[in-house]
Backbone as CSV, one residue per row, in Angstrom:
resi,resn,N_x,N_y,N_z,CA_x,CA_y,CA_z,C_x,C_y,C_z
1,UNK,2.623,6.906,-19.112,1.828,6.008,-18.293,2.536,4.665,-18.085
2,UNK,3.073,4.008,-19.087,3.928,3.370,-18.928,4.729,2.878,-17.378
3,UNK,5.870,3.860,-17.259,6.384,4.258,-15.986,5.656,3.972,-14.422
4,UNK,3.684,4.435,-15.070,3.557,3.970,-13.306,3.108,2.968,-13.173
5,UNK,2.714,2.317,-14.969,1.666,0.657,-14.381,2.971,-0.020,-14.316
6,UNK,4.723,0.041,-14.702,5.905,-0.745,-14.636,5.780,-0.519,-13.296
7,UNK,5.808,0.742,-12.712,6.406,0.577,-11.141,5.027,0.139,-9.827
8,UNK,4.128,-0.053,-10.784,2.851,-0.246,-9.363,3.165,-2.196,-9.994
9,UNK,3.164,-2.215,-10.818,3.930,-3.754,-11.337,4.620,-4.167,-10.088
10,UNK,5.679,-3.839,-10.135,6.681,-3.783,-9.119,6.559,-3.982,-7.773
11,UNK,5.852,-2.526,-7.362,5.431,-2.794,-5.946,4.487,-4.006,-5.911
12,UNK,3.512,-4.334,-7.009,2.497,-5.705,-6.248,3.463,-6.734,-6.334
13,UNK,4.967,-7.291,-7.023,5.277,-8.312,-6.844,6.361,-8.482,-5.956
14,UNK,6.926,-7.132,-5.075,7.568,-7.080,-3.977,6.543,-7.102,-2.801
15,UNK,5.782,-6.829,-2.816,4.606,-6.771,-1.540,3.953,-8.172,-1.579
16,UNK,3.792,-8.827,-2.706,3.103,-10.132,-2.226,4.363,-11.059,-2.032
17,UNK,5.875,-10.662,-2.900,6.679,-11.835,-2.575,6.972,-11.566,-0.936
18,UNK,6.878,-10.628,-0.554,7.753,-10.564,0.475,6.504,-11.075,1.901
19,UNK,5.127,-11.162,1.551,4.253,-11.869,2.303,4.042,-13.184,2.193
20,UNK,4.152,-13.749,1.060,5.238,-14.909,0.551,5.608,-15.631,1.469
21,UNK,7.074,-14.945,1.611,8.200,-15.077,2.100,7.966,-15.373,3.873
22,UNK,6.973,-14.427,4.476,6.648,-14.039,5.895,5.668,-15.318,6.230
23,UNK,4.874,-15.252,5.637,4.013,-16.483,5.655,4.471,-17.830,5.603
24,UNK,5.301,-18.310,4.808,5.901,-19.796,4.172,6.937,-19.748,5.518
25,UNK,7.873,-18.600,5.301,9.239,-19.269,5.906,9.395,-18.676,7.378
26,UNK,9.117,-17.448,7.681,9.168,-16.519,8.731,8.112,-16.849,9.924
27,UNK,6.846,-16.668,9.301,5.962,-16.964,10.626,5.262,-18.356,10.491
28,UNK,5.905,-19.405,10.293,5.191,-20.302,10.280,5.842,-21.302,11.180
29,UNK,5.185,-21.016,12.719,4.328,-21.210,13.263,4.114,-19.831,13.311
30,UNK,3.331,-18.673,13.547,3.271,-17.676,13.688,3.529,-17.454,15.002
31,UNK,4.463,-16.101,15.022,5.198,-15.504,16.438,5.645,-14.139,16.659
32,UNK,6.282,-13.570,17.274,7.040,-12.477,17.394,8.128,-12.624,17.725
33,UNK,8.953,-12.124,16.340,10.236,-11.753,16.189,10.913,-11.103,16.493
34,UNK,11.688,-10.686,17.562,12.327,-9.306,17.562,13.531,-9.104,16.969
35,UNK,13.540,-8.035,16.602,14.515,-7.892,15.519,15.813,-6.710,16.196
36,UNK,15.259,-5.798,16.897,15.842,-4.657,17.312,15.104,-4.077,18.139
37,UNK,15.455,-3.248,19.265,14.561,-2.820,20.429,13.529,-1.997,20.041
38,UNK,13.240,-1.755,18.910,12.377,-1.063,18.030,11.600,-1.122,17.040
39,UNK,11.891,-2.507,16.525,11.141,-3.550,15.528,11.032,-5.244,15.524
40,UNK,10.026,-5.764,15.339,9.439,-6.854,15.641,9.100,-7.048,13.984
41,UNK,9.030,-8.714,13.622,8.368,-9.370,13.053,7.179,-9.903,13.445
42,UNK,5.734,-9.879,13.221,4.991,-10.143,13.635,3.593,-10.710,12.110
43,UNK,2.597,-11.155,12.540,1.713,-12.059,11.898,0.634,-11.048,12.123
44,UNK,-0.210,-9.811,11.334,-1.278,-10.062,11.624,-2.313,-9.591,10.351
45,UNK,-3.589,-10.130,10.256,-4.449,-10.152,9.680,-5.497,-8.845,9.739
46,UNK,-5.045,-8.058,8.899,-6.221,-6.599,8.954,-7.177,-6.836,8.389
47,UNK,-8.499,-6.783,8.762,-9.848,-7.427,7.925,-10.518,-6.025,7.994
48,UNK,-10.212,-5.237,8.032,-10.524,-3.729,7.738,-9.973,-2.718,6.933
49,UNK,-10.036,-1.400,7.171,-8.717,-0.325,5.673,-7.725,0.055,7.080
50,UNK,-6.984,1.111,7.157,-6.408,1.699,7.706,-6.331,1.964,8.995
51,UNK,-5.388,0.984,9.546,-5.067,0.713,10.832,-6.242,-0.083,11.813
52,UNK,-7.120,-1.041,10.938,-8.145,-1.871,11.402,-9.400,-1.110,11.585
53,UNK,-9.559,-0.458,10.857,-10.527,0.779,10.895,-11.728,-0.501,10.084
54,UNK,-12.761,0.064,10.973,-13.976,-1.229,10.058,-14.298,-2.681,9.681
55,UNK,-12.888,-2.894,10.967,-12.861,-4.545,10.699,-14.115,-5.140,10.896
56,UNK,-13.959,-6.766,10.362,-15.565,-7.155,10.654,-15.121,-8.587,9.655
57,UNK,-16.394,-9.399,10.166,-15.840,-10.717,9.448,-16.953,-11.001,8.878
58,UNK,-17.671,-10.110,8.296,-19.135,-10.572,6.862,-18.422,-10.676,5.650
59,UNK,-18.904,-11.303,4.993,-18.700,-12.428,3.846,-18.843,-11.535,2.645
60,UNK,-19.430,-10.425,3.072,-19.393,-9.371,1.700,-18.605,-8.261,2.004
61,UNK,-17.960,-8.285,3.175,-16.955,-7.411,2.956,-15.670,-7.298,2.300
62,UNK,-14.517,-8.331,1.845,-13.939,-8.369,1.060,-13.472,-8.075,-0.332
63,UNK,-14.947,-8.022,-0.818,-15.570,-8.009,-1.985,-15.754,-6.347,-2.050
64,UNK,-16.132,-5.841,-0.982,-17.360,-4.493,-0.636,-15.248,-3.491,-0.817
65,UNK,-14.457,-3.927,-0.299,-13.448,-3.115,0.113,-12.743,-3.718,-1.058
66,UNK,-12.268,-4.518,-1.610,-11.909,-4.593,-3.544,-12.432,-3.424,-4.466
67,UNK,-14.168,-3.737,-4.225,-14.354,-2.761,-5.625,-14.003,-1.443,-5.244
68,UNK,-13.966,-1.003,-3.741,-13.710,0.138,-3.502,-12.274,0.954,-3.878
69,UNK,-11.329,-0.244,-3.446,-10.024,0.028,-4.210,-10.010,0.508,-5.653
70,UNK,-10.517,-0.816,-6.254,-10.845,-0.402,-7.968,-11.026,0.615,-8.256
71,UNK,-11.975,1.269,-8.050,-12.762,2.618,-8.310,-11.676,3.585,-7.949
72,UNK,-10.758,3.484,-6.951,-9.730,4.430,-5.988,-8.773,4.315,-7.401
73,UNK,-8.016,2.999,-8.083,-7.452,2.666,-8.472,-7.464,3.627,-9.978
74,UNK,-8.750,2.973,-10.554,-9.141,3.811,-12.135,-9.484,5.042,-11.694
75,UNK,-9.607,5.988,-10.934,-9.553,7.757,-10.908,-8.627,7.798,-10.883
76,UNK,-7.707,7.310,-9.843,-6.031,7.701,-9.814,-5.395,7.690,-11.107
77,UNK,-5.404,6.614,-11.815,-5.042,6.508,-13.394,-5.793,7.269,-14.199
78,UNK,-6.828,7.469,-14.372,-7.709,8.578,-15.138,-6.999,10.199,-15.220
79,UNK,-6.902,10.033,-13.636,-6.010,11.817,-13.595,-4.726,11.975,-13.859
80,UNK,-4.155,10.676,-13.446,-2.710,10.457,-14.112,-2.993,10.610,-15.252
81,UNK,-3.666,10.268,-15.951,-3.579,10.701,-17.881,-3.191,11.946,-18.050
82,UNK,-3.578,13.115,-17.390,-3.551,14.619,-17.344,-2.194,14.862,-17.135
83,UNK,-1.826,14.268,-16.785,0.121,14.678,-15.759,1.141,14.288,-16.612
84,UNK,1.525,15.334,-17.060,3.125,15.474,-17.392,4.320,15.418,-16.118
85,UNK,3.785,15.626,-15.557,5.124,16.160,-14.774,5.628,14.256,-14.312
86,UNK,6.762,13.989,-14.082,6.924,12.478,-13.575,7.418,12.558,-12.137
87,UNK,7.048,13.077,-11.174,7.074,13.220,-9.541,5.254,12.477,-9.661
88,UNK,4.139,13.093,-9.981,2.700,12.220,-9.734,2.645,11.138,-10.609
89,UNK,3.121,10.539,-11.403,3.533,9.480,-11.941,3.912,8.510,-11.390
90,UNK,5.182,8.652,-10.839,6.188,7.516,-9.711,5.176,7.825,-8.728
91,UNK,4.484,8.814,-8.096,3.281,8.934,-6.766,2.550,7.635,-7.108
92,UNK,1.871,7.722,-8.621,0.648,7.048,-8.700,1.190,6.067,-8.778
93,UNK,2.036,5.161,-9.207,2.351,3.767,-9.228,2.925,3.089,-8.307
94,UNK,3.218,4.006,-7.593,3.187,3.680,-5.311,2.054,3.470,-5.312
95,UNK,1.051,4.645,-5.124,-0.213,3.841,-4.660,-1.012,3.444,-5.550
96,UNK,-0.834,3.008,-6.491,-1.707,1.752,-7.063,-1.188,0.758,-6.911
97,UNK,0.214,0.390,-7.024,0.755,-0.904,-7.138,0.656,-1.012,-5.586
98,UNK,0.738,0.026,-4.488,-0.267,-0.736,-2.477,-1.483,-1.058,-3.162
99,UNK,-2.093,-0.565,-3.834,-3.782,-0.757,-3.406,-3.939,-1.609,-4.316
100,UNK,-3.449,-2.357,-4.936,-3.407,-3.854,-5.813,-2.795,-4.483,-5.296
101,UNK,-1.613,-4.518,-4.439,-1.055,-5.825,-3.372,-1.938,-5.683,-2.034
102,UNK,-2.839,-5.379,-1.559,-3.539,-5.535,-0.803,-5.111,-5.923,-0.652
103,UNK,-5.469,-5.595,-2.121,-6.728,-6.211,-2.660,-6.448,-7.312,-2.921
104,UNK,-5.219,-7.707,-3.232,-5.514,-9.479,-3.897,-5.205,-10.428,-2.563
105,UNK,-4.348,-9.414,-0.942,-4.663,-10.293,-0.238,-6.044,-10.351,0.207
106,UNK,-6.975,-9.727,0.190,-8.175,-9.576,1.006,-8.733,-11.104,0.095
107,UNK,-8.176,-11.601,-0.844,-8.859,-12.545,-1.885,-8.216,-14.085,-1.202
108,UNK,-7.203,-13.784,-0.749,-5.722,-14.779,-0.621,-5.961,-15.464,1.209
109,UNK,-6.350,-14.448,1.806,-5.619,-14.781,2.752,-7.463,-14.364,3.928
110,UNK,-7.235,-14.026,5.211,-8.573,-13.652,6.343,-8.442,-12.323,5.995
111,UNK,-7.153,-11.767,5.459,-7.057,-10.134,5.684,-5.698,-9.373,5.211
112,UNK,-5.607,-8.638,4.856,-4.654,-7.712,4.290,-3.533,-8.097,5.416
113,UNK,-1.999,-9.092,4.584,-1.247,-9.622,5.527,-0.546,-8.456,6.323
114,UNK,-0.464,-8.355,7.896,0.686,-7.542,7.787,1.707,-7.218,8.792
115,UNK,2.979,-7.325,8.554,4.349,-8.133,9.338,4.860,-6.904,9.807
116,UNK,4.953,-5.824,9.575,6.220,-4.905,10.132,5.671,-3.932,11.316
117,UNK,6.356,-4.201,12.440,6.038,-3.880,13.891,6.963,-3.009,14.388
118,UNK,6.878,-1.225,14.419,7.782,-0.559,14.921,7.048,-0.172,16.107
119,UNK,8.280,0.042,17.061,7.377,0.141,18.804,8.171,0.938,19.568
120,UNK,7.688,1.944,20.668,9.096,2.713,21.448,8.016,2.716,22.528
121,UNK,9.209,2.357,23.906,8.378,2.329,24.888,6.955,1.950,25.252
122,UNK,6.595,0.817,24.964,5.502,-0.025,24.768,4.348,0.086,24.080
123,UNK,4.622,1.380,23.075,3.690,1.809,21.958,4.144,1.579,20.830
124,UNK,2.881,0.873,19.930,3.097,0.096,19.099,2.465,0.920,17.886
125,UNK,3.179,0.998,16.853,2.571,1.574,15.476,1.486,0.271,14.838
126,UNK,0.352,0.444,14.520,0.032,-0.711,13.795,1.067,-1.004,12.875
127,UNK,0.705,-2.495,13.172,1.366,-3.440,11.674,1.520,-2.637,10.356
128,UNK,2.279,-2.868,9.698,1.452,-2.504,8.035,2.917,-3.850,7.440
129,UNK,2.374,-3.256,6.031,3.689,-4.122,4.868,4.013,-3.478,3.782
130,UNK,4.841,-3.879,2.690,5.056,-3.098,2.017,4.222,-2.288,1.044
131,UNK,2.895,-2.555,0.842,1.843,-2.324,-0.101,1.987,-0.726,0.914
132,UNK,1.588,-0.678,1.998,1.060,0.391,2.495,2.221,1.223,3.088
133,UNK,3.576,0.829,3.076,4.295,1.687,2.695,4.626,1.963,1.296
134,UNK,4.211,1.963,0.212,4.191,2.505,-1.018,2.883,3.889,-1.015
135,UNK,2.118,3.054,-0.507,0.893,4.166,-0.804,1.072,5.094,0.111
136,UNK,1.959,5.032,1.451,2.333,6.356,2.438,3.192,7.486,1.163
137,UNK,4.218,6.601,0.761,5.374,7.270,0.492,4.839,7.858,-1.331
138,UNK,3.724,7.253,-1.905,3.215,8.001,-2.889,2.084,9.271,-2.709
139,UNK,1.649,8.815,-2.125,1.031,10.190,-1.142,1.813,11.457,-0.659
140,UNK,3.102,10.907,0.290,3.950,11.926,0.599,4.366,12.960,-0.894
141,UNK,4.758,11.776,-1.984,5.256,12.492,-2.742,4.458,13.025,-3.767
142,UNK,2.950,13.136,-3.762,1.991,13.466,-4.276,1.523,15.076,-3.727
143,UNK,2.006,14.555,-2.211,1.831,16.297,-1.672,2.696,17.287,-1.556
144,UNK,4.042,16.162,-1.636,5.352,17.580,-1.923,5.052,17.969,-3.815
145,UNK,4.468,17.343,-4.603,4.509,17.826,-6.116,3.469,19.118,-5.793
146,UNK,2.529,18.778,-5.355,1.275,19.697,-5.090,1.922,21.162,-4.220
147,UNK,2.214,20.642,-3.669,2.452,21.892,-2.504,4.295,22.911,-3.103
148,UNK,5.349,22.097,-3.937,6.391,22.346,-4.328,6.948,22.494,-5.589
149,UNK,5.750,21.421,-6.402,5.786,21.409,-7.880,5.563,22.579,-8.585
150,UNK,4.690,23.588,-8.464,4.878,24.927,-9.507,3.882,24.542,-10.344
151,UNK,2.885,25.510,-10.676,2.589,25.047,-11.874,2.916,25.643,-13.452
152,UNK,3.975,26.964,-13.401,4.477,27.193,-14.367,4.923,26.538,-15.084
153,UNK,5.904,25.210,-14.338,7.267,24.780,-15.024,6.947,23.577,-16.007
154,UNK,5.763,23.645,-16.691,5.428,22.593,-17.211,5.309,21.200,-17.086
155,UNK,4.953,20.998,-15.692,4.728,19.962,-15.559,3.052,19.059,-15.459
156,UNK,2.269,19.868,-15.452,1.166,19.884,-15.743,0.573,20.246,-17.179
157,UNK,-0.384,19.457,-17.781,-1.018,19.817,-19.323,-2.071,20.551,-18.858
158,UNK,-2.087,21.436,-19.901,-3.405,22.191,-19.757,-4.482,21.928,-21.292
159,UNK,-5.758,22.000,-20.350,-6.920,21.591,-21.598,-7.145,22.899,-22.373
């Protein structure tokens, strides 16, 4: 267990330094950056979960989408207790250490900060940052263990 609260460690202090960083030095005045005909620096404020899904500006929502994390947070670690294998391990401390750099902006800031803008031919991926590329890429690798992992090879405990 060790291993995933070090690496969700990790991801929350690369995901908030690097909003940090976007905030203080990058977008301040806030703007759009272009970086490459395919990526932009950009400023924006998600006050909702996933891809502005539920945005809204009540005063108990912040709060309402924290504890929800939490709860997301302690099952994920709960079932991680069960797992030997270290592929859902490094998974879980991707997405816990997103879903703890993004709860403490909902505390910090109007909304889950978020700077990285990929675009082709005038379609735009929502924003995201690094919190929520951890929790993509622990997911991904949560479903290649599931779907590739085996469960002979001991990587799973059995009760």
């Amino acid at each position: 267990m060790r291993l995933t609260l070090l690496l969700a460690a990790l991801v929350v202090l690369a995901d908030q330094v690097s909003k940090w960083v976007v905030l203080l030095w990058v977008m301040s005045p806030p703007r759009i950056i272009e970086v490459t005909g395919f990526f932009n620096l950009v400023l924006v404020y998600n006050r909702g979960v996933s891809f502005g899904l539920m945005a809204s500006d009540y005063a108990w929502k912040p709060y309402a989408l924290a504890a929800l994390s939490l709860v997301i947070v302690l099952a994920l670690l709960w079932w991680l207790r069960g797992q030997a294998g270290r592929l859902p391990r490094l998974a879980g401390g991707l997405i816990v250490g997103g879903a703890l750099g993004n709860m403490i902006d909902r505390f910090l800031h109007p909304g889950v900060v978020d700077f990285l803008d990929f675009h082709y031919a005038g379609w735009h991926w929502p924003a995201f940052n690094l919190a929520d590329a951890a929790i993509v890429c622990g997911v991904g690798l949560l479903l290649f263990d599931g779907l590739f992992g085996g469960e002979g090879d001991g990587k799973h405990k059995r009760s």
